[in-house]
C-alpha positions in Angstrom: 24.9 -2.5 17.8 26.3 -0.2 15.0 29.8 -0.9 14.1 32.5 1.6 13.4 33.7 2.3 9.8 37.1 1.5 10.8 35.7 -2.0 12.6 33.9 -2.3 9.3 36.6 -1.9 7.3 38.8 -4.0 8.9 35.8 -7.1 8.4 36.3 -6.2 4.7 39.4 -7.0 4.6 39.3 -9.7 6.5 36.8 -11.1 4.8 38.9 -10.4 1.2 42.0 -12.3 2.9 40.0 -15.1 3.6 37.9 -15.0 0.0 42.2 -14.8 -1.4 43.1 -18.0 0.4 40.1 -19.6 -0.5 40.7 -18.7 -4.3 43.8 -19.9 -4.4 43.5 -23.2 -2.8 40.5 -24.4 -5.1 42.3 -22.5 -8.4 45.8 -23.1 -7.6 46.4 -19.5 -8.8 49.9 -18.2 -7.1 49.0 -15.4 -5.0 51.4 -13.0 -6.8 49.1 -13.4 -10.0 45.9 -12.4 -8.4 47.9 -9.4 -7.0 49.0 -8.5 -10.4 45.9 -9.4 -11.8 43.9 -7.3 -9.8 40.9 -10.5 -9.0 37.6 -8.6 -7.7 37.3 -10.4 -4.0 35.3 -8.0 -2.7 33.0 -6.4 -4.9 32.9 -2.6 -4.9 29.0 -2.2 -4.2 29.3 -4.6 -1.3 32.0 -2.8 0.4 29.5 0.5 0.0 27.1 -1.3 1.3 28.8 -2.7 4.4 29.7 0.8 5.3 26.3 2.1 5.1 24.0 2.8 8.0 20.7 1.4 6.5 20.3 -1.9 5.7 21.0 -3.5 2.5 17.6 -3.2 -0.3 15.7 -6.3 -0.9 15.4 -7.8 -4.5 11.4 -8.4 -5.5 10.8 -11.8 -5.0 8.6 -14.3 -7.3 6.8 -11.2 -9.2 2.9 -11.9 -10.5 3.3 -9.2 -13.1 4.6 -6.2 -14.6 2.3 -2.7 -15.1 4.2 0.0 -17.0 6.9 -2.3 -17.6 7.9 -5.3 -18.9 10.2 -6.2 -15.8 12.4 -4.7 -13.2 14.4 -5.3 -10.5 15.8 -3.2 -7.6 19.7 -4.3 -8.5 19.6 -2.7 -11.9 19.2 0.8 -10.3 21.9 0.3 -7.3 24.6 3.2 -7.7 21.8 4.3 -10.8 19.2 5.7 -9.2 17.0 6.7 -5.6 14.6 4.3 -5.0 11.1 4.7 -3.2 9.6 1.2 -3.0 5.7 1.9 -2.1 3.6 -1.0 -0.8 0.2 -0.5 -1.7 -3.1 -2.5 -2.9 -5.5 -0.9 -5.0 -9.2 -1.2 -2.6 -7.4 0.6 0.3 -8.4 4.5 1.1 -5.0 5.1 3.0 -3.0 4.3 -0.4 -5.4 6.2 -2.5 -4.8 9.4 -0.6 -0.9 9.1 -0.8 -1.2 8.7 -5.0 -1.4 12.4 -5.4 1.9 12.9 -3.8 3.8 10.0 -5.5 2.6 11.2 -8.8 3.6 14.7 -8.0 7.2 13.6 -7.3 7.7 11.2 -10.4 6.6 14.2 -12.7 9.2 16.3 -10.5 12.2 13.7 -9.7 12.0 11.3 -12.4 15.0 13.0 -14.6 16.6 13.6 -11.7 17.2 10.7 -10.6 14.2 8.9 -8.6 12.9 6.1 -9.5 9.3 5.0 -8.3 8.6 1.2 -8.0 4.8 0.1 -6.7 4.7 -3.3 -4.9 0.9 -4.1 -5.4 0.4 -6.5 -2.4 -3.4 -7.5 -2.3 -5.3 -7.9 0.8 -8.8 -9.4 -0.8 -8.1 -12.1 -3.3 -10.2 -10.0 -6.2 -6.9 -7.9 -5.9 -4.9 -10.3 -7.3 -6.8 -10.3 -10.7 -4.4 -8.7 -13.1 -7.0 -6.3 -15.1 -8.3 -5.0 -11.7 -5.0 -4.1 -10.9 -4.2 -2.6 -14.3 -7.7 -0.6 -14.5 -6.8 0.9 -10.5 -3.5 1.7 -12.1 -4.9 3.9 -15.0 -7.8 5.2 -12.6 -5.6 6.6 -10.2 -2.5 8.0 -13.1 0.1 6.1 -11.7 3.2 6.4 -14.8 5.5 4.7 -12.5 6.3 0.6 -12.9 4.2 -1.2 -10.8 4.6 -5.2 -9.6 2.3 -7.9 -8.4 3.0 -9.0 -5.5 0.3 -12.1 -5.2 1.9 -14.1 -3.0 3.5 -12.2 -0.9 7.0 -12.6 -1.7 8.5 -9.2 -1.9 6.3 -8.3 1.0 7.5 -10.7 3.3 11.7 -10.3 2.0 10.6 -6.4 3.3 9.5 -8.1 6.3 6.2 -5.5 5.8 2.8 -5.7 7.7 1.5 -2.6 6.6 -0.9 -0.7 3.5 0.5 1.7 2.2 4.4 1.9 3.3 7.2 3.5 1.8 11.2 2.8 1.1 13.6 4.9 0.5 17.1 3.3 -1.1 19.9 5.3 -2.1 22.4 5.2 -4.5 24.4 2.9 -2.3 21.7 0.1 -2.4 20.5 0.7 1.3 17.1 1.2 3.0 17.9 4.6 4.3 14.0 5.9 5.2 10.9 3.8 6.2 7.4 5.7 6.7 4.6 3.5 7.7 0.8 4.9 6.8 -0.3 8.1 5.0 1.0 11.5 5.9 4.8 12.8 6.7 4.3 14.1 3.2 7.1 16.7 3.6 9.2 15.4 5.3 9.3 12.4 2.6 10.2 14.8 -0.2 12.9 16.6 1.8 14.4 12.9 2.4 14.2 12.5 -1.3 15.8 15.7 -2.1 18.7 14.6 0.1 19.1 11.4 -1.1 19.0 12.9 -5.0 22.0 15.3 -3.9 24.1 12.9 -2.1 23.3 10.9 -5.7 24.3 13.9 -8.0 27.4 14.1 -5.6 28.5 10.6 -5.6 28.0 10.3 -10.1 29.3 14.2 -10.7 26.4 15.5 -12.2 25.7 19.5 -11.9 22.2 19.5 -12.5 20.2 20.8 -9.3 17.0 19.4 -7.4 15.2 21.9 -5.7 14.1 22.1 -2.0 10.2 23.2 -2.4 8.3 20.7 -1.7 4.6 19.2 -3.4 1.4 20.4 -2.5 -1.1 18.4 -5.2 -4.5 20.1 -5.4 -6.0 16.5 -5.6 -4.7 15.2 -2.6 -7.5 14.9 0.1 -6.9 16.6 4.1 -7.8 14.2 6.3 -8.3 15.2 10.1 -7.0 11.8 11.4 -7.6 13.1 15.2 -11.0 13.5 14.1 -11.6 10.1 12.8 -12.6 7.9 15.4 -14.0 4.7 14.0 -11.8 1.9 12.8 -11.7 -0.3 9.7 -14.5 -2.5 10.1 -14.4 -6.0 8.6 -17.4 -8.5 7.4 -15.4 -11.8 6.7 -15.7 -14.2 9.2 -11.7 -13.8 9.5 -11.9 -10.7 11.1 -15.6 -9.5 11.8 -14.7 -8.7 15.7 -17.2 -6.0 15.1 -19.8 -7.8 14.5 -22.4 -6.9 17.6 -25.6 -9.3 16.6 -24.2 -12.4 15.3 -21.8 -14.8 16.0 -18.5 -13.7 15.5 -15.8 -15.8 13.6 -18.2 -18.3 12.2 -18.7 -19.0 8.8 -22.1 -20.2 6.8 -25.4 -18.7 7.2 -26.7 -16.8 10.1 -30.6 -14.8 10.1 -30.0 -11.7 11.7 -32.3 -9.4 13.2 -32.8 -5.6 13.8 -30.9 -4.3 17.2 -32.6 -2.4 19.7 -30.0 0.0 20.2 -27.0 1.0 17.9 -23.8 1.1 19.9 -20.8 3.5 18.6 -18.4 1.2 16.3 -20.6 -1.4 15.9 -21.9 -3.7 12.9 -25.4 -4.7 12.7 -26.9 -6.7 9.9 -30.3 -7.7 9.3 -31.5 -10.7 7.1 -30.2 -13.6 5.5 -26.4 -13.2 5.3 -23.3 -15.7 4.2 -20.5 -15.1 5.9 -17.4 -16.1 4.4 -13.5 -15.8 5.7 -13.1 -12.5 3.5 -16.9 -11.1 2.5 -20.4 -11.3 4.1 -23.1 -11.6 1.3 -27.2 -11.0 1.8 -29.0 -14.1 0.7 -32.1 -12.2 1.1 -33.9 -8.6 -0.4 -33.7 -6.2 1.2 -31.1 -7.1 4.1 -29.3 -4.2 6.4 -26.4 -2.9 7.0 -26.1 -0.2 10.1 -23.1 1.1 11.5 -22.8 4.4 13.9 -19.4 5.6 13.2 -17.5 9.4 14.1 -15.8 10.3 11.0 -17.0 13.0 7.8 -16.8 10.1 5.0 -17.3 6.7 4.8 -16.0 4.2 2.5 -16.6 0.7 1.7 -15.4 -2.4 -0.3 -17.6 -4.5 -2.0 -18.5 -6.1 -5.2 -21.1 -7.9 -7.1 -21.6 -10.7 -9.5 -24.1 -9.7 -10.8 -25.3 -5.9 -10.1 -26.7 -4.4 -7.1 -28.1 -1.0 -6.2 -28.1 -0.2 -2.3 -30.2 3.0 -0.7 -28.6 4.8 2.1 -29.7 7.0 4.5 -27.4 8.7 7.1 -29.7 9.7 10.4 -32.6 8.2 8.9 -32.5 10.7 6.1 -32.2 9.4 2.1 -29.0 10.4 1.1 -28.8 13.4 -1.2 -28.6 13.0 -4.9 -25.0 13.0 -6.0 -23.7 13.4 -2.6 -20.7 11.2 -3.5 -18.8 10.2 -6.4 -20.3 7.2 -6.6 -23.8 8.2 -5.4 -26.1 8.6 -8.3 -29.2 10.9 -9.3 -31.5 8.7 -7.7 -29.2 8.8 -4.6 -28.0 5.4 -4.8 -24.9 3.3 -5.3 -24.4 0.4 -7.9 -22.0 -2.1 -6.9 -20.8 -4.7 -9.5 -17.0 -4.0 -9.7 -14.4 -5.1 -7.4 -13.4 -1.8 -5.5 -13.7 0.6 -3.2 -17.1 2.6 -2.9 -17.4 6.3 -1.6 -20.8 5.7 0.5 -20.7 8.8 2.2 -19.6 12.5 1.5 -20.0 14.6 4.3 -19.4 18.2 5.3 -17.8 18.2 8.2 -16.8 15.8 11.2 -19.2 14.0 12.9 -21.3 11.0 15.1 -23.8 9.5 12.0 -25.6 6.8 11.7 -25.3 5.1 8.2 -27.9 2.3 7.3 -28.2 0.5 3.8 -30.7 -1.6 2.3 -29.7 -3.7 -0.8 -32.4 -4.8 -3.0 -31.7 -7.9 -4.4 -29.2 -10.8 -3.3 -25.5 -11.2 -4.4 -24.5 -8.1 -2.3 -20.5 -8.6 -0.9 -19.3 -6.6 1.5 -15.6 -6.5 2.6 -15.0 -4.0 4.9 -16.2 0.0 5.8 -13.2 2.3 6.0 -13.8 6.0 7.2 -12.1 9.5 6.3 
């Protein structure tokens, strides 16, 4: 139920009467000196807040580390700066495809006011690793502090559930926009724009902002209504995909070839490990097949040692540098922890994607598609 600001304002003061007679009972102070001596019962940035339709920021919580800084917090900036807070984690495609845009406005907001902060929540526990994090971070050009957020702490204060989302706090301190997933680009940097006027407004400055809005050249279209295959997992935590093994169960399982491929469903083949958050082959030359609706296909895995997988999508090899990380030979080396571009394709589509990895060690985490 929204309160009034008149309601709101009276709960101010009644809150600063009671904060007075507390004050004066425990310091003995006569109530005519705190009048003339002006004692702050109420601060100033609370009262703002109070009167506020969004709900008060969140402080990060318990941070693992600092990238581009050497610390920050969200309270420094109140009535200083508009805040996006962006909850992301390095291995997933959705927060990949939304860096071009938060680049673009830091270069175009930053000395006007905005003030970017990452929250690097990590979904695989290789994501917590502090140079993995810091390599992602110089990869993808991000200039903007970014924090660890290992265990959780800022994520849960947000009360989040979601990769990527996105905050917007103005200069009042208060969560005033909340955008879950990619997309709304526009409508984002219109919010932003508002929010750095009302801030020019509310310090006096003349300086304008601008209403065009960002279009990167980098940034990827996506034809989401065209993508019709989910995230699929490999971990026993989550492998509810998993259409000729046993579902849920970790350890080893021998799995054969399927004698039909169903739409959205994984098939491996060989000796494979399953563990809560990777499945790894124990044996050459195992199989993965998936038949998925989508134009790309991406996938995270990694390697202790070094693996090369060969693809083929509709039982043809897949074409020499059809992918960023496809080489000459049309393969893909997996040894870092990080997401893989399998699959470049040319337009939107049913395909049938099968690897064979040589040589054990191979750990898949999930297949993602674009």
């Amino acid at each position: 139920m929204k309160m009034s600001k008149i309601t709101v304002k009276l709960s101010i003061v009644l809150i600063a009467v009671v904060s007075i007679i507390v004050y004066i009972v425990y310091t003995g102070t006569p109530a005519t000196d705190i009048l003339r001596q002006g004692v702050p019962i109420v601060s100033e940035d609370i009262a703002i807040a109070m009167e506020e339709t969004g709900k008060p920021a969140k402080e990060i919580v318990n941070p693992s580390g600092f990238i581009n800084t050497d610390r920050i917090t969200i309270s420094e900036f109140i009535r200083k700066k508009v805040i996006l807070v962006d909850f992301w984690t390095y291995s997933c495609i959705n927060c990949q495809r939304t860096f071009p845009y938060l680049n673009a406005w830091y270069e175009k907001y930053k000395d006007k006011g905005l003030l970017i902060v990452g929250i690097h929540t990590p979904e695989f526990r290789f994501e917590k690793k502090y140079e993995n994090v810091q390599a992602a971070v110089k990869k993808f050009g991000l200039k903007y502090p970014v924090v660890l957020d290992n265990d959780y702490d800022t994520w849960r204060a947000y009360g989040n559930r979601y990769w990527p989302r996105k905050y917007l706090i103005n200069i009042h301190g208060n969560i005033v926009y909340d955008h879950i997933g990619e997309g709304a680009y526009e409508e984002t940097e219109k919010k932003i724009q508002d929010l750095l006027d009302e801030r020019m407004k509310v310090l006096g400055e003349q300086k304008g902002v601008g209403r065009e809005v960002s279009r990167p050249r980098d940034a990827p279209a996506v034809n989401f209504a065209m993508v019709r295959s989910p995230e699929v997992y490999f971990g026993s935590d989550r492998n509810e995909y998993l259409g000729n093994g046993k579902q849920g169960i970790s350890g080893i399982q021998t799995l054969t070839t399927p004698s039909k491929v169903k739409l959205n469903t994984l098939y491996l083949v060989g000796e494979w490990n399953f563990q809560d958050e990777f499945a790894e082959n124990k044996s050459r030359n195992a199989k993965i097949i998936f038949r998925y609706q989508a134009k790309n296909v991406y996938m995270v895995a990694n390697s202790p040692g070094s693996v090369k997988l060969r693809i083929s999508m509709d039982g043809k090899p897949l074409k020499k540098d059809s992918g960023e990380d496809v080489s000459k030979e049309g393969t893909v080396t997996v040894k870092e922890d990080r997401l893989y571009k399998l699959i470049e394709g040319s337009e939107y589509g049913e395909h049938t994607i099968e690897i064979t990895v040589e040589s054990p060690g191979f750990r898949a985490y999930t297949f993602t598609f674009g």
